[in-house]
C-alpha positions in Angstrom: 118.6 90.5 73.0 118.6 93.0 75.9 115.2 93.2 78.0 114.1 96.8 78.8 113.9 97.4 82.5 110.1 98.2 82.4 110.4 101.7 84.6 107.2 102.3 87.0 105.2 105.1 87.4 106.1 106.0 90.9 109.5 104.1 92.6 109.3 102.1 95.8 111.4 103.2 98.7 112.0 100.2 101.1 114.1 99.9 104.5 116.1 96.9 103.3 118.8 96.7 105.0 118.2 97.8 108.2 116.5 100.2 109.9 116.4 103.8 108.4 119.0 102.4 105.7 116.2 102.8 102.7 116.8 101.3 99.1 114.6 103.1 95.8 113.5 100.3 93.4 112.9 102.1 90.1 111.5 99.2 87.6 111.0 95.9 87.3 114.8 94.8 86.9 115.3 96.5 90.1 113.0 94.2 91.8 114.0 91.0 90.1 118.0 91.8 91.2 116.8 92.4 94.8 114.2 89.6 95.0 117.1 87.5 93.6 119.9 88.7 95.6 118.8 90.8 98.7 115.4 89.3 100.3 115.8 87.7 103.6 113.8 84.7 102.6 113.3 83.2 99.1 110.0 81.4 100.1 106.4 82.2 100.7 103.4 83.2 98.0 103.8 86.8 97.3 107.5 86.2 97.4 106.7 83.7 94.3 104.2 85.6 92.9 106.9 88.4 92.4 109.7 87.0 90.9 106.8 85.1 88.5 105.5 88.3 87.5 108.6 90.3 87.0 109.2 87.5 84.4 106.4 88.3 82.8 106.6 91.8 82.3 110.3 92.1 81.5 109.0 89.1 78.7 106.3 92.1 77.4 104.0 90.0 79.0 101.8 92.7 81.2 102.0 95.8 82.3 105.2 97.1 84.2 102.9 98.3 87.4 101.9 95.2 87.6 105.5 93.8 88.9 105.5 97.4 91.1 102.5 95.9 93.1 103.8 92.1 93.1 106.6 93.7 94.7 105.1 96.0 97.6 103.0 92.6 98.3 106.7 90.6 98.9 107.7 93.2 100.9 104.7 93.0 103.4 104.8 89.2 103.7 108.8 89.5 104.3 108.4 92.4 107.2 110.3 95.0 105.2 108.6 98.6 105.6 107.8 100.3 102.7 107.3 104.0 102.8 105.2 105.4 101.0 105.2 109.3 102.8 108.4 110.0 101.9 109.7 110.9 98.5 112.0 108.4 96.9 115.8 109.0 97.5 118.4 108.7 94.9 
C-alpha cells in the first residue's frame, strides 16, 4: 500500500548543501528522504525526534505539521539555516 506524502501547509526552504545552495522540503516524505540520506549527522534528540515523528504521520498517526516542525527543530540542532523571509523556490 502506498503512503501519502502528508503535504504541509507552508514548505521549508533550507541551505543544505552549502551556502546559498537552498533545498524546498514540501511534506513529510520529503523530510524523511533528506533526514535519511542528506543530514550531516544522524545523531542527536531532535534529529530522533524527527525521523520518529515523520513515521508517525506518514502511518496517519498525527497531523502532517506536526513532522514540519520536528523538522525545522533537526535543522537548528544540526546548524543548517532555515529561511523563513524568503519564499520557497521550486
Amino acid at each position: 500500500m502506498a503512503v501519502s506524502e502528508k503535504w504541509w501547509r507552508q514548505p521549508v526552504l533550507l541551505e543544505l548543501d552549502g551556502i546559498g545552495d537552498y533545498s524546498v522540503v514540501r511534506n513529510t516524505r520529503e523530510a524523511a528522504e533528506v533526514l535519511l540520506d542528506r543530514w550531516p549527522t544522524h545523531e542527536g534528540a531532535a534529529y530522533k525526534a524527527a525521523i520518529r515523528m515523520c513515521r508517525y504521520v506518514l502511518n496517519g498517526e498525527q497531523p502532517a505539521d506536526y513532522a514540519r516542525e520536528d523538522f525545522i527543530a533537526a535543522a537548528v540542532e544540526a546548524y543548517i539555516h532555515v529561511d523563513e523571509s524568503r519564499p520557497p523556490v521550486s
